[in-house]
C-alpha positions in Angstrom: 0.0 0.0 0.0 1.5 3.5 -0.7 2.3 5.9 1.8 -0.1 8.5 2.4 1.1 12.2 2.1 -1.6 14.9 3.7 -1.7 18.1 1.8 -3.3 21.2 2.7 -6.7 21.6 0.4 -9.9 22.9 0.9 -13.1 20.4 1.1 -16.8 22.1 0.8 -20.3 20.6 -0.2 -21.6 21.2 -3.9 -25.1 20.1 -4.7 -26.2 19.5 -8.4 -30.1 19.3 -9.5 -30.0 17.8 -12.7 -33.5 15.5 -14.6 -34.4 12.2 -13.5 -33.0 10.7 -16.1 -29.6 12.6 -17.0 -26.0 11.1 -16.6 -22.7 13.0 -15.2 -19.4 12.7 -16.9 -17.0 14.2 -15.2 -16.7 17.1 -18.1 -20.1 18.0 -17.3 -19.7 17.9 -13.8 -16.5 20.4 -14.2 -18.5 22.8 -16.6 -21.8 22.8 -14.2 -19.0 23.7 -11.6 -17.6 26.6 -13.6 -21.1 27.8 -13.6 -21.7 27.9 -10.4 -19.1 28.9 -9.0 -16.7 31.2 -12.0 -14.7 32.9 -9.9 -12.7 29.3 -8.2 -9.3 28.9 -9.7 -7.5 25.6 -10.5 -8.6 22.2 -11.4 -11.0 21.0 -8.7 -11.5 17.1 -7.8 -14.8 16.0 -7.3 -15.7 12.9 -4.6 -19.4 11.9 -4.7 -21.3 11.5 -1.5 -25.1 10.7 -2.1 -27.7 11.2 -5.1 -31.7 10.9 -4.1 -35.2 12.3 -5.9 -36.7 15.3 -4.9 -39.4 17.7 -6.5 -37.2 19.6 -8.7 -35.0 16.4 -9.9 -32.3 14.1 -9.3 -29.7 16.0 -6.4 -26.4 15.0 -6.2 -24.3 16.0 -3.8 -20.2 16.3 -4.1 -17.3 16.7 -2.5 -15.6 19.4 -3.9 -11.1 19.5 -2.7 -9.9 22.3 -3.8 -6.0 22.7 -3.5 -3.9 25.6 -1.7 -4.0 28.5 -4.5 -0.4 27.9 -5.5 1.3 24.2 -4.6 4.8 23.6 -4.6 5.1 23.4 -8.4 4.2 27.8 -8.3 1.4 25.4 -10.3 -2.5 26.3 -9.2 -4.4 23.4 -7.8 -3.5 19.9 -8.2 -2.3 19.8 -11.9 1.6 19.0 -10.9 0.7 18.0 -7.6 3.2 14.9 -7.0 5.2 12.7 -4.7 6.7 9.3 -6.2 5.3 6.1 -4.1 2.7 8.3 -1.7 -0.9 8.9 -1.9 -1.6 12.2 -1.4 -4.9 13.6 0.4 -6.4 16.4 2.3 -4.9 16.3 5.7 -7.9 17.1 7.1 -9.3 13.7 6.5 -8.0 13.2 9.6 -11.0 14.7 11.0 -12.9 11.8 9.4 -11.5 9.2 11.7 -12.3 11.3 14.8 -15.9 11.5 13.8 -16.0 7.6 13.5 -14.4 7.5 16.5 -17.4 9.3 18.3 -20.4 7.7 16.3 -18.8 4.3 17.5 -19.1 5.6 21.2 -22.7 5.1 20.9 -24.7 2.1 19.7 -27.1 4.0 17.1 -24.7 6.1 14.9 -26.5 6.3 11.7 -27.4 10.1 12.0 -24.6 12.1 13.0 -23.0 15.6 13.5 -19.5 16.4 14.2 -17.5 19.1 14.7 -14.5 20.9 15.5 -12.5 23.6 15.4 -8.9 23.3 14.4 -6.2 25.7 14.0 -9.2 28.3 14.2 -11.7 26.2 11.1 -14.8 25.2 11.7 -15.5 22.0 10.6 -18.5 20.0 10.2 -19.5 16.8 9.5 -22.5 15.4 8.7 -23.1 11.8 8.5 -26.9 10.1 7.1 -27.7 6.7 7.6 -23.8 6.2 8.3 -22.4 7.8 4.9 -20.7 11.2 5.0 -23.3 13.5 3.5 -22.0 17.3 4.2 -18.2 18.3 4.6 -17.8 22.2 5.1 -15.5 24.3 6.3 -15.2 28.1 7.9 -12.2 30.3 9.4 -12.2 33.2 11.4 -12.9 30.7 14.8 -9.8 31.9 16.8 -9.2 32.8 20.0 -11.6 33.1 23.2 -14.8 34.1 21.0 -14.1 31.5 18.7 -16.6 29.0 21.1 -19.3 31.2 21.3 -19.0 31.9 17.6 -19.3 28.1 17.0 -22.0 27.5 19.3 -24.1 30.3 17.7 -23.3 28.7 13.8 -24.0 24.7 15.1 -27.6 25.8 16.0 -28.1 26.9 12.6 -26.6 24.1 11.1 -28.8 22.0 13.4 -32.4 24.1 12.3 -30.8 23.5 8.2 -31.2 19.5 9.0 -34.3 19.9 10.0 -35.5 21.4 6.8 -32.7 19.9 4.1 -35.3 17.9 1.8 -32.4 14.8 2.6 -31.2 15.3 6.2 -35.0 15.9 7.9 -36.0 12.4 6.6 -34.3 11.0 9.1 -36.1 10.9 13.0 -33.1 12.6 14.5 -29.5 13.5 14.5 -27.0 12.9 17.3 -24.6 15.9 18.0 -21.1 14.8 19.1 -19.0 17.2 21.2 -17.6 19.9 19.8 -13.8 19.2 19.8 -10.8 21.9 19.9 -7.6 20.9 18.5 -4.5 22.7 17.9 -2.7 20.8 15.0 1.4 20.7 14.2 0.4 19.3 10.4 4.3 19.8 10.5 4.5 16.8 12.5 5.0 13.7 10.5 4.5 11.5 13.4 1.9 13.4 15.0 -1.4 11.4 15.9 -3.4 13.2 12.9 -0.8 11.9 10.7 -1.7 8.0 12.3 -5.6 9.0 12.0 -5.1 10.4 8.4 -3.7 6.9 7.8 -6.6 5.4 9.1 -9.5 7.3 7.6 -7.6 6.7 4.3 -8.2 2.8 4.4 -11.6 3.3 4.8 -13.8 2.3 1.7 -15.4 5.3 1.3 -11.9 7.3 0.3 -10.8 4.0 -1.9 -9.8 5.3 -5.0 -9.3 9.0 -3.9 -5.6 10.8 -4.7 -4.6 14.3 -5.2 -1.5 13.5 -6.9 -1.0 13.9 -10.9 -0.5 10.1 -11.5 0.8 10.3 -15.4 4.0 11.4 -15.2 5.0 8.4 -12.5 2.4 5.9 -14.7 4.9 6.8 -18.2 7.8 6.6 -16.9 7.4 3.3 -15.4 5.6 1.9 -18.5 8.7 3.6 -20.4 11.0 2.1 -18.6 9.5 -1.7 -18.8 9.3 -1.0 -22.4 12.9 -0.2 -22.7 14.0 -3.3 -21.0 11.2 -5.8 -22.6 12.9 -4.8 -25.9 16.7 -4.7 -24.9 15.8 -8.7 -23.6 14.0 -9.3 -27.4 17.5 -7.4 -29.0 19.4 -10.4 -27.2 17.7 -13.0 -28.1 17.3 -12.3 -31.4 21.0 -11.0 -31.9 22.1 -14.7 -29.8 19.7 -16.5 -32.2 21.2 -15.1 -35.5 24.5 -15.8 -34.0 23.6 -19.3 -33.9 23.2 -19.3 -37.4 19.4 -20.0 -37.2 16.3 -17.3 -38.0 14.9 -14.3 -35.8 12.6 -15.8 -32.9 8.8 -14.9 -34.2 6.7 -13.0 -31.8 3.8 -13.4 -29.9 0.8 -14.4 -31.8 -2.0 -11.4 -31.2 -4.3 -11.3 -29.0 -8.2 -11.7 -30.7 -10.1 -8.4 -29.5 -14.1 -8.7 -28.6 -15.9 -6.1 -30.5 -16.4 -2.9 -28.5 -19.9 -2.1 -27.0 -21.6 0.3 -29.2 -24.6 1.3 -27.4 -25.1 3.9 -24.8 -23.9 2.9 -21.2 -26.6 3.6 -18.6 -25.2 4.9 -15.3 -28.2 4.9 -13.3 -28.6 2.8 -10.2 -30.0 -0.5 -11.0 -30.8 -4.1 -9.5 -28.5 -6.4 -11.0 -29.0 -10.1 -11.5 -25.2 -11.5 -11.9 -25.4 -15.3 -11.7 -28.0 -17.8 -13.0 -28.7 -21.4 -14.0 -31.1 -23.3 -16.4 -30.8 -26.4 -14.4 -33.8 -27.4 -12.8 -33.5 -27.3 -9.1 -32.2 -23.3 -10.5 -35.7 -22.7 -11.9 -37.6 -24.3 -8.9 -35.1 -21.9 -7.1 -36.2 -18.8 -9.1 -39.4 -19.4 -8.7 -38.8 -19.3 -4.3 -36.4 -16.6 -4.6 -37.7 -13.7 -7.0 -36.1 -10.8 -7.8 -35.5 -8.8 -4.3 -37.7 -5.9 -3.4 -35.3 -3.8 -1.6 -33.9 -0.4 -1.6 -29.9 0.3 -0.1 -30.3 3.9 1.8 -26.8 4.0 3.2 -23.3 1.9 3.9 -21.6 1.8 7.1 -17.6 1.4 5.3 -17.9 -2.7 4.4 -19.4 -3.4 7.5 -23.4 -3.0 7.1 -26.3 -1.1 5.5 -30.0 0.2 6.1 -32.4 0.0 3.5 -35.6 -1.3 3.1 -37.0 -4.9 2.7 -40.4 -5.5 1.5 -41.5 -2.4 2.9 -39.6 -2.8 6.2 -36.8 -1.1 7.2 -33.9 -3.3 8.1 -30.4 -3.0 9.3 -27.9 -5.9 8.0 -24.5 -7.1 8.4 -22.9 -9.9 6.1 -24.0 -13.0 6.5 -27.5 -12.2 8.2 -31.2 -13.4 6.4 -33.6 -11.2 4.9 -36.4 -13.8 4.9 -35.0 -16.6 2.5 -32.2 -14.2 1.1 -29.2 -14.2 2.6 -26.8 -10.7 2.5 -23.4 -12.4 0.8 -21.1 -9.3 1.2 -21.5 -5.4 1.7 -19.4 -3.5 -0.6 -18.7 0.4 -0.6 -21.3 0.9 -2.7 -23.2 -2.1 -3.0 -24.7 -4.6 -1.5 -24.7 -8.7 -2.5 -27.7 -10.9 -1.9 -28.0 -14.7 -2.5 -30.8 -17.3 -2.8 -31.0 -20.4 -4.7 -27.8 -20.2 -5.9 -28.2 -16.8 -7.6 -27.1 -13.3 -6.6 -28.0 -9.7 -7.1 -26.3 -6.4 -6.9 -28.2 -3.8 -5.2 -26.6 -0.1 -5.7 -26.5 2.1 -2.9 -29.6 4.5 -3.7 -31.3 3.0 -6.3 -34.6 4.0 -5.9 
């Protein structure tokens, strides 16, 4: 696993109403960005937290990490942002493992607040149904008033959960205690570095890096080029040596025929073994397709949803009537019965 490198970068909430039925490419989402929000330098990364139906369309909500204006490259953003072998995220993702510290503390953690202010930032937290829902941050927090300040913003951000068309579906959120922290992010071996560690190895994060990847990706690909064809120079220069013909090379390899029709990106129910044997039909005909919806994923560890109209709370390997739940993925959820399986995406409605 590569090392993990915390970089200082700016995380805030962006939510996108787009129709029911339109797909996000990553161009789009940058453009709809620019619109928003024209006057926000650099190249932005965008992390997606939840999407869910409301009146006016299908919200999504982001993630939006925006680097420090100029990085070490006198480069804005993250465009030459690099360090060879590490992983480089937000150092305040440290925060992250503090808040799933707290929710632990307590056996119902599904709805959650945190917050703290660090080096003088406010930050908040907001966790629904155990999946990180809000991230924002806000400075000007120091000193003695900095408490009261806090105090004073938390209510409000308490009266916006009540109303956010997401957040007030739930019955109630639990507010952890307000934490004050004074940071050394200069300390390599200070405990947020070990928590940064830790909140990176969470599922949710997987896939998540700041750093410019091609340059490190060519020039190892160069250099197992250069030496795959130096070893083919001497074989072929010890085989004409020998008096005998140039080695022939690898047959190859027979291509499938690219998909040509559109790619649909929207959640789905997906059936991803079967049989025509017989005991697999009488099987289908026990074990239909699944009515159930996936409202939120605890890491790998369990989910909330509904069942047949029911809401229920599962961990691998527990029954939902004659279905049992084969894994929980970060953003899916396995079920089995009668040897067959089916994918259920986290918030498909």
């Amino acid at each position: 696993m590569a090392r993990i490198q915390g970089v200082d970068a700016r995380i805030c909430t962006w939510e996108l109403v787009t129709g029911f039925e339109e797909s996000l490419a990553p161009e789009n989402l940058l453009e709809y960005f620019r619109r928003d929000f024209p006057e926000v330098e650099g190249s932005p990364k965008f992390w997606k937290m939840v999407s869910f139906n409301s009146p006016e369309g299908r919200r999504h909500r982001y993630l939006v990490i925006l680097g420090s204006p100029v990085d070490s490259d006198g480069e804005k953003g993250f465009s030459r942002l690099f360090w060879r072998g590490r992983r480089a995220l937000p150092r305040s993702l440290f925060l992250y493992a503090r808040a799933d510290e707290q929710m632990r503390s307590w056996e119902s953690y599904e709805n959650f607040r945190y917050a703290a202010i660090v080096n003088g930032i406010l930050y908040v937290l907001v966790f629904y149904e155990g999946r990180l829902c809000h991230w924002s941050e806000e400075r000007g927090y120091e000193g003695a008033c900095g408490k009261e300040m806090a105090a004073g913003r938390l209510l409000r951000m308490d009266e916006f959960l009540r109303q956010d068309p997401l957040f007030s579906k739930a019955e109630n959120f639990r507010q952890g205690e307000l934490e004050f922290l004074e940071v050394d992010f200069g300390d390599l071996a200070g405990s947020w570095a070990t928590q940064l560690g830790k909140a990176a190895r969470d599922p949710f994060w997987k896939g998540l890096h700041l750093e410019s990847r091609k340059r490190g990706r060519t020039a190892g690909l160069s250099l197992i080029l250069f030496f795959l064809m130096m070893f083919a120079g001497i074989l072929v220069r010890e085989n004409l040596d020998a008096g005998g013909v140039a080695l022939p090379g690898p047959a190859a390899p027979v291509l499938s025929t690219p998909a040509t029709g559109p790619i649909s990106k929207e959640p789905r129910i997906q059936k991803t073994a079967k049989s025509s044997r017989p005991k697999a039909r009488e099987a289908a005909t026990e074990c239909p397709r699944p009515s159930i919806s996936v409202q939120g994923i605890v890491g790998d560890r369990l989910f909330s949803g509904k069942f047949a109209g029911a809401r229920v709370v599962k961990r691998a390997g527990d029954s939902l009537e004659s279905y049992r739940v084969k894994s929980v993925l970060r953003d899916r959820v396995v079920l089995e019965c009668g040897g067959r399986e089916w994918e259920v995406l986290n918030g498909a409605p």
